[in-house]
C-alpha positions, 0 to 999 in steps of 0.5 A: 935756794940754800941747801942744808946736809943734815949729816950729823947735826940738827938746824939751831933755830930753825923754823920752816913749812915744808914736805918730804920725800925722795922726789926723783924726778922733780916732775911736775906732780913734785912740783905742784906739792912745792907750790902749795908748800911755797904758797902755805909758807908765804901766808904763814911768814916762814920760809918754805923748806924741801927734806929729800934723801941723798940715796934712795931708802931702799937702797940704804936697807937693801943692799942689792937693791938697784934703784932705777932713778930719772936723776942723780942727786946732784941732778936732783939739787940742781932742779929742786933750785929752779922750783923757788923754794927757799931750803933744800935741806938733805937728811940721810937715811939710815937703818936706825931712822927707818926704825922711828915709828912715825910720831918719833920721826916727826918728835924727834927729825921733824920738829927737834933737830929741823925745826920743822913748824908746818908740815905738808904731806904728799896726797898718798905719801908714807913715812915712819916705820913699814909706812904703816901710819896714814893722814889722820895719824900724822895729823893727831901726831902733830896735835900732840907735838905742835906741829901743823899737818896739812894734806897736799892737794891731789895732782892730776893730769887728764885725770891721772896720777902723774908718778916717777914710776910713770915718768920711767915706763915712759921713757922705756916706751921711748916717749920722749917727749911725753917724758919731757913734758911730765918732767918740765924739762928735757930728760937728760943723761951726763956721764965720762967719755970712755973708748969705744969700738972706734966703728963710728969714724971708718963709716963717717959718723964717730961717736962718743961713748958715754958712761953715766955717773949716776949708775943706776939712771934709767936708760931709755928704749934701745934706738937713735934720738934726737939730742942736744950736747953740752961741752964745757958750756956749749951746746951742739946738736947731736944724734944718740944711739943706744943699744947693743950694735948687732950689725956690728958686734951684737954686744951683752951689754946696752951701748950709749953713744953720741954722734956730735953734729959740726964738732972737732975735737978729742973727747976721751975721759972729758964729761958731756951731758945730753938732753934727749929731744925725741925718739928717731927709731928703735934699735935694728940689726941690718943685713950688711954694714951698707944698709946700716950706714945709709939708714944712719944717714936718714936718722941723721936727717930725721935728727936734724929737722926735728931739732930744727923744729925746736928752734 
């Protein structure tokens, strides 16, 4: 896949059948919309194109908007690579592009700057001004400007919609694996390693502190999960724990921190990524540090035959 940044220029000579949208997640519903672009572009002879945003739109007109995302955009990148389309192209969104009715949009972004020949429309997607146009405007708009509109095909599973809003109620509900398998892969959550309490080590479990680069990723349910971790290209098994330790300090703020299985080594101000397996337990507070360290203990044995399991 080769990625276009649209930031300040058009395509010269461009020609692709392609969708739309912000696509957070890349789950499988997304993936089924690119199928059909994928699918309708090798009938056409043209190669097949993705248009997503570097920010959420949202966040571009308001600016205390806090999005919740399943991934980063550079996150984002690397799982739209893996679908098999041929172009990702980024457009930026900006106030004055969320002004263009619908047709504009279509004239002007779609057709003259990216070149777009056929255009492939999510099953309930709105775009333009205040979305106020549906399916049988964008088709009459592409009548008029040449450009072929399709309806993507509706996805379901079980015979429900399949959402990044879903997706993300999931993950608060701690259902991991469920989570994992509407994605098509395992949730993950990358950050910097900064100081912690440094509790960990005195109770023979020290953990790494995680702080996300992607500042507004959803954070999964308060509790002890199932991980793997990759360090510089290698994978250990681990024992995540999120929540605010109130057995220990009763912290204000959601703490996200890592016990890596079988590893020696400094970790401060390094980048990790965790990829969560399955929900141990919720988050608890214990009457005394004892009772706190023996359960630790279980969870990591629950841990470990549940990663054991995926072998």
């Amino acid at each position: 896949m080769e990625l276009i940044d649209l930031a300040g220029k058009s395509i010269m000579g461009g020609s692709f059948v392609g969708t739309i949208g912000f696509f957070d997640g890349v789950h499988i519903g997304h993936r089924h919309l690119i199928k059909h672009v994928r699918e309708t572009a090798k009938k056409e002879g043209l190669p097949s194109a993705v248009i997503t945003f570097p920010v959420h739109p949202r966040k571009v007109l308001q600016a205390d908007y806090q999005p919740a995302l399943l991934c980063g955009y550079d996150e984002k990148i690397e799982q739209l690579a893996t679908t098999g389309i041929d172009y990702c192209i980024s457009l930026p969104f900006t106030a004055n592009l969320s002004k263009l009715s619908a047709e504009d949009f279509m004239q002007q972004i779609l057709k003259n700057d990216i070149g777009l020949h056929t255009l492939i429309v999510g099953y309930d997607h709105r775009f333009g001004r205040n979305r106020e146009d549906g399916f049988a405007e964008y088709e009459k708009i592409g009548e008029d400007i040449g450009m072929k509109v399709i309806r993507g095909k509706e996805y379901q599973l079980n015979g429900e919609k399949v959402s990044s809003t879903k997706i993300r109620n999931i993950l608060h509900e701690g259902d991991i694996e469920k989570a994992n398998f509407l994605l098509s892969y395992n949730y993950t959550l990358s950050g910097k390693i900064v100081e912690g309490y440094q509790v960990g080590r005195t109770i023979g479990f020290p953990t790494a502190n995680i702080r996300s680069w992607e500042r507004f990723k959803v954070i999964p349910k308060l509790g002890v999960y199932a991980v793997l971790v990759h360090i510089r290209d290698i994978i250990y098994e681990g024992m995540l724990y999120i929540g605010k330790r109130p057995t220990l300090h009763d912290d204000p703020e959601v703490s996200v921190e890592v016990n890596i299985f079988n590893f020696n080594g400094d970790l401060y101000d390094q980048s990790l990524k965790v990829e969560f397996i399955d929900f141990i337990r919720g988050d608890s507070k214990f009457s005394s540090i004892d009772p706190l360290v023996k359960q630790i203990h279980n969870d990591k044995e629950m841990v470990l035959n549940r990663l054991k399991a995926i072998k």
